[in-house]
PAZAPA-4460 file (N, C-alpha, C; in steps of 0.05 Angstrom, whole numbers, plus 32768, in hexadecimal, padded with zeros to 4 digits):
% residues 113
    n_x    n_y    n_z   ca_x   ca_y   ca_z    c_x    c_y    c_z   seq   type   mol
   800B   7E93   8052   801C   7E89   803E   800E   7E75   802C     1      X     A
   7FFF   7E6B   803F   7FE7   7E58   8027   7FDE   7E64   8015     2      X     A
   7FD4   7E7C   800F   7FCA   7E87   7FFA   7FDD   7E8E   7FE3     3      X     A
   7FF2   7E89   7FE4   800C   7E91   7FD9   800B   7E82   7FC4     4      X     A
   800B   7E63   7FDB   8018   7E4E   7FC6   7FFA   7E49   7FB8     5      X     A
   7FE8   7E51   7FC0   7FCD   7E48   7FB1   7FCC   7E59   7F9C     6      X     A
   7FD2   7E73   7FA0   7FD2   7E84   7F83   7FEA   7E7B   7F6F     7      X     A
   8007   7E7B   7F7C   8013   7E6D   7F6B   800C   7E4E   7F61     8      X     A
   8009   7E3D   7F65   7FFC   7E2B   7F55   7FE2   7E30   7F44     9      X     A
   7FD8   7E3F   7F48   7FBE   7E4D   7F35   7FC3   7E5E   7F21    10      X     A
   7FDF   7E6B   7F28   7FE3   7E71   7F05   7FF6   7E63   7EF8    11      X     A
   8004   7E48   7F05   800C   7E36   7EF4   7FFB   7E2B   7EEB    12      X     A
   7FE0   7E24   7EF9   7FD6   7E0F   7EE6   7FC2   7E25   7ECC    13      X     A
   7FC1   7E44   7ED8   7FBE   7E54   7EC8   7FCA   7E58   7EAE    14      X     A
   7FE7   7E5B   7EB4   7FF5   7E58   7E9E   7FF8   7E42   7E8B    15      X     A
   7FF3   7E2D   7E99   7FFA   7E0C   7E8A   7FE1   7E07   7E77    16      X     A
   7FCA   7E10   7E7F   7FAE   7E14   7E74   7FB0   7E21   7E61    17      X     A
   7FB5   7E37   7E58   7FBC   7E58   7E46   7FD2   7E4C   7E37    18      X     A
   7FE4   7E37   7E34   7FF3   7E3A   7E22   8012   7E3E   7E25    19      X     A
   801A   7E32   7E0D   8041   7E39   7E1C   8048   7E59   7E15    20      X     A
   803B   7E64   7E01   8042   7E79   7DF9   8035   7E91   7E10    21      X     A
   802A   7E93   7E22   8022   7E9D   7E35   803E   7E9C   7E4E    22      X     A
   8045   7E7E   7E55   8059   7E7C   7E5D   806D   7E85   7E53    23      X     A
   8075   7E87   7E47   808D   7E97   7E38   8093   7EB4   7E42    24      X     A
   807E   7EBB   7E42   8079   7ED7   7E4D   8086   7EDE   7E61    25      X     A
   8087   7ECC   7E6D   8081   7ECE   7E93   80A4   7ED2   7E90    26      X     A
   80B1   7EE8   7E9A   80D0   7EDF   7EA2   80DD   7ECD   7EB7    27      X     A
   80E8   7EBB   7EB3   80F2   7EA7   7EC6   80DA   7E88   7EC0    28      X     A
   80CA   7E8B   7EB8   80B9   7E7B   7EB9   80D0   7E61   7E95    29      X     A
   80C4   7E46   7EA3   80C9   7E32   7E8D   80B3   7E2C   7E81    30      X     A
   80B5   7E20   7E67   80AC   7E18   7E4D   80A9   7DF8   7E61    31      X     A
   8092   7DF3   7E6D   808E   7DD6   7E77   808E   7DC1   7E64    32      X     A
   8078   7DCE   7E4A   8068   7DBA   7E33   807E   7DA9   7E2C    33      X     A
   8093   7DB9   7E19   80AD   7DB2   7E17   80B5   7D97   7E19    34      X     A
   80B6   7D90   7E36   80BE   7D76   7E39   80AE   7D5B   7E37    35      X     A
   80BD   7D4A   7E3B   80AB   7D32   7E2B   80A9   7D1D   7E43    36      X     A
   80BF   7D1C   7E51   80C0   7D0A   7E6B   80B1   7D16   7E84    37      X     A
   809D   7D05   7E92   808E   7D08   7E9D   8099   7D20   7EBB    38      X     A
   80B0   7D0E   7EC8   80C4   7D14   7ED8   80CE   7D33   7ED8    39      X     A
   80DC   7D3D   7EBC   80E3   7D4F   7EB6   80CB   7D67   7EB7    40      X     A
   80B4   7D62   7EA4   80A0   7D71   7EA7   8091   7D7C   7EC2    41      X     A
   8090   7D67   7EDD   8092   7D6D   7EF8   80A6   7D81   7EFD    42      X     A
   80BD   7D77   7EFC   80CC   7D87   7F00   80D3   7DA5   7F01    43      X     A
   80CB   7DA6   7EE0   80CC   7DC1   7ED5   80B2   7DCD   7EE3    44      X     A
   809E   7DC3   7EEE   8085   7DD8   7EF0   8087   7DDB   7F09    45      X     A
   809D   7DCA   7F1C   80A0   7DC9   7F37   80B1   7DE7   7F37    46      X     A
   80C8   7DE8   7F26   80D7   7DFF   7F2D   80C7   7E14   7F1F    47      X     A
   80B2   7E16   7F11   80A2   7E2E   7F06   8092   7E3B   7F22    48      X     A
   8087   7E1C   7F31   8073   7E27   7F4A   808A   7E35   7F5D    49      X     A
   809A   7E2B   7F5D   80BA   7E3B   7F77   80BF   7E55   7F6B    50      X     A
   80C2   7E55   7F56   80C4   7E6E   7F3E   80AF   7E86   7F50    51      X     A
   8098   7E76   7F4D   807D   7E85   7F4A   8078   7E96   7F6C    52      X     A
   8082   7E80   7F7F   807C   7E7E   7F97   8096   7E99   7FA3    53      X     A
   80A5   7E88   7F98   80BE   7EA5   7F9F   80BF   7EC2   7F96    54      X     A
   80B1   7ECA   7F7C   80A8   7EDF   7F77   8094   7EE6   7F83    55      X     A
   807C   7EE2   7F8E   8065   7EDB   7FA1   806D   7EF1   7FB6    56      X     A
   807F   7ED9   7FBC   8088   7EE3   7FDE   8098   7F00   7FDA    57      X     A
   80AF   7F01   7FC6   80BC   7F1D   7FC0   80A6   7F39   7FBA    58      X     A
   808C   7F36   7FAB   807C   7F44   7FA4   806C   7F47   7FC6    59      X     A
   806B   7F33   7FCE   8055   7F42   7FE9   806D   7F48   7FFF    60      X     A
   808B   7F4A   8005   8097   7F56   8014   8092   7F70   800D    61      X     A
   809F   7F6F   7FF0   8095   7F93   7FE9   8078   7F9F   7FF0    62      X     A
   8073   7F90   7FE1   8056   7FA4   7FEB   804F   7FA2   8008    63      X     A
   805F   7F8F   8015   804D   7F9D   8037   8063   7FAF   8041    64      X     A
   807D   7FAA   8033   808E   7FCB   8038   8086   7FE0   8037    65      X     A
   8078   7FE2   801A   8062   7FF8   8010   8055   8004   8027    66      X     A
   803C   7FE7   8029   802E   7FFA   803B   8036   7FFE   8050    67      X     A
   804E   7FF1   8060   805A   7FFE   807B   8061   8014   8073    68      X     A
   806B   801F   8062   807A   803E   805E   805A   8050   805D    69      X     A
   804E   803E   8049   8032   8058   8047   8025   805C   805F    70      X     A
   802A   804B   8072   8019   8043   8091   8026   8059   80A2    71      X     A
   8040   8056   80A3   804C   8065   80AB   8052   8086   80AC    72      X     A
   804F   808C   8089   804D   80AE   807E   8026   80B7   8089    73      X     A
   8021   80A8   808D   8000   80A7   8093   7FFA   80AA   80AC    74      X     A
   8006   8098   80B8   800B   80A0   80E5   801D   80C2   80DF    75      X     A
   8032   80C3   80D3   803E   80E1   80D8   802A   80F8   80C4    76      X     A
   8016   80F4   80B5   800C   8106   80A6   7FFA   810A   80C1    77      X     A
   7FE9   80F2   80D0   7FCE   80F8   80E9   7FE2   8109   8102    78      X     A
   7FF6   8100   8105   8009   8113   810D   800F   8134   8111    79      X     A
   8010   8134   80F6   800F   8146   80F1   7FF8   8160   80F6    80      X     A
   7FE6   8155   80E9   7FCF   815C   80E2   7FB7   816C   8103    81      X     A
   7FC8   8155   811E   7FC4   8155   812E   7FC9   8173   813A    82      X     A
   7FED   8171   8137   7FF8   8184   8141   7FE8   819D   8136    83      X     A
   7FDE   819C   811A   7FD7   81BA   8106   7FBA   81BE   8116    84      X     A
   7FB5   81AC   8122   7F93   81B8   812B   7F93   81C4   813D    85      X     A
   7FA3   81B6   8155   7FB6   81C3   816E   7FB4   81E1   816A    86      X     A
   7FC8   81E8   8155   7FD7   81FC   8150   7FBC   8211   8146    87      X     A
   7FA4   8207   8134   7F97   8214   8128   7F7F   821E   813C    88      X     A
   7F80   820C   8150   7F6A   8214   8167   7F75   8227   817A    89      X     A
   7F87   8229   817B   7F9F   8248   818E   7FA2   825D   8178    90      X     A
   7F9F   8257   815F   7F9F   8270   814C   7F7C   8280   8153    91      X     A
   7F6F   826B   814C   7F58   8272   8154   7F50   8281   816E    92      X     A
   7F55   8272   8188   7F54   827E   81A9   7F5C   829E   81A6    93      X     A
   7F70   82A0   8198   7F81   82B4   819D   7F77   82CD   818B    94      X     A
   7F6C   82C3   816D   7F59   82D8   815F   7F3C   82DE   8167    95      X     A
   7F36   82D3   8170   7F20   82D8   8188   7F20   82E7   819F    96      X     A
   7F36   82E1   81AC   7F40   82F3   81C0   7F45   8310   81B5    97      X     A
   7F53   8309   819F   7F58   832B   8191   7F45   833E   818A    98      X     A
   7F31   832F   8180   7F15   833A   8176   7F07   8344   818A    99      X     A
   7F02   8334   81AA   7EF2   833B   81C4   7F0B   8358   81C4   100      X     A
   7F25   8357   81C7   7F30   8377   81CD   7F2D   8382   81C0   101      X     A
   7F26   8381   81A2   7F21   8398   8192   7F04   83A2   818E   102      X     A
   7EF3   8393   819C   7ED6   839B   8193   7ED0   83AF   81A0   103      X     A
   7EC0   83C4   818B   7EBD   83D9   8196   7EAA   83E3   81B4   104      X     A
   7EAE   83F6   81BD   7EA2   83F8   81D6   7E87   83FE   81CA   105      X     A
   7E64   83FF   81D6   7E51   83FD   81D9   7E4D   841A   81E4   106      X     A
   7E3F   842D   81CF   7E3E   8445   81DC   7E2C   8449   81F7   107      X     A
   7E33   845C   8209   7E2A   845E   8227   7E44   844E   8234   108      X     A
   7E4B   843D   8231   7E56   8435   8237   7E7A   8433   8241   109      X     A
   7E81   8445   8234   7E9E   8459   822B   7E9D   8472   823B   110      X     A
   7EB9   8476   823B   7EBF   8494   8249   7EAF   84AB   8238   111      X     A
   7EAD   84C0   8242   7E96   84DB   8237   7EAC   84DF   8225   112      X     A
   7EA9   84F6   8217   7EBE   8504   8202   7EB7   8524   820E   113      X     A
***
């Protein structure tokens, strides 16, 4: 979670660097410059970093939802894949088998005619 609040403070002071009109951009994000009282200006960049930190956190639930689901379609694809080899090595046994009964007999070897 340290890295969280370290990235969010890194693109506040990203953004505070770059300009208000950069900020502007950002949805939910405040216009800090704006203010004139020292107090207020804290303030406002305090609820930009909460802003920042809470989107943070919303963006990496999703994405490790993500990859639990892709983790997950990925265990049932090796799954799968398992079962098809299974299946493809008894297709095989068994066309092999078919081929030893169908191969022709070795003359001398066979009934006379």
């Amino acid at each position: 979670m340290n890295h969280l609040r370290a990235a969010a403070i890194a693109l506040v002071l990203g953004l505070s660097f770059a300009g208000s009109a950069i900020a502007q951009d950002v949805r939910g994000m405040e216009v800090c410059t704006a203010e004139k009282q020292m107090e207020r200006r804290t303030s406002c960049l305090q609820s930009n970093i909460e802003f920042l930190q809470r989107t943070l956190t919303k963006f990496t639930r999703e994405t490790q939802d993500k990859f639990a689901a892709a983790n997950r379609d990925l265990s049932a694809a090796k799954a799968e894949i398992a079962v098809l080899k299974v299946a493809l090595e008894k297709v095989r046994v068994e066309l092999a088998d078919l081929k030893k009964a169908k191969a022709p007999a070795k003359p001398g070897n066979g009934p006379a005619r």
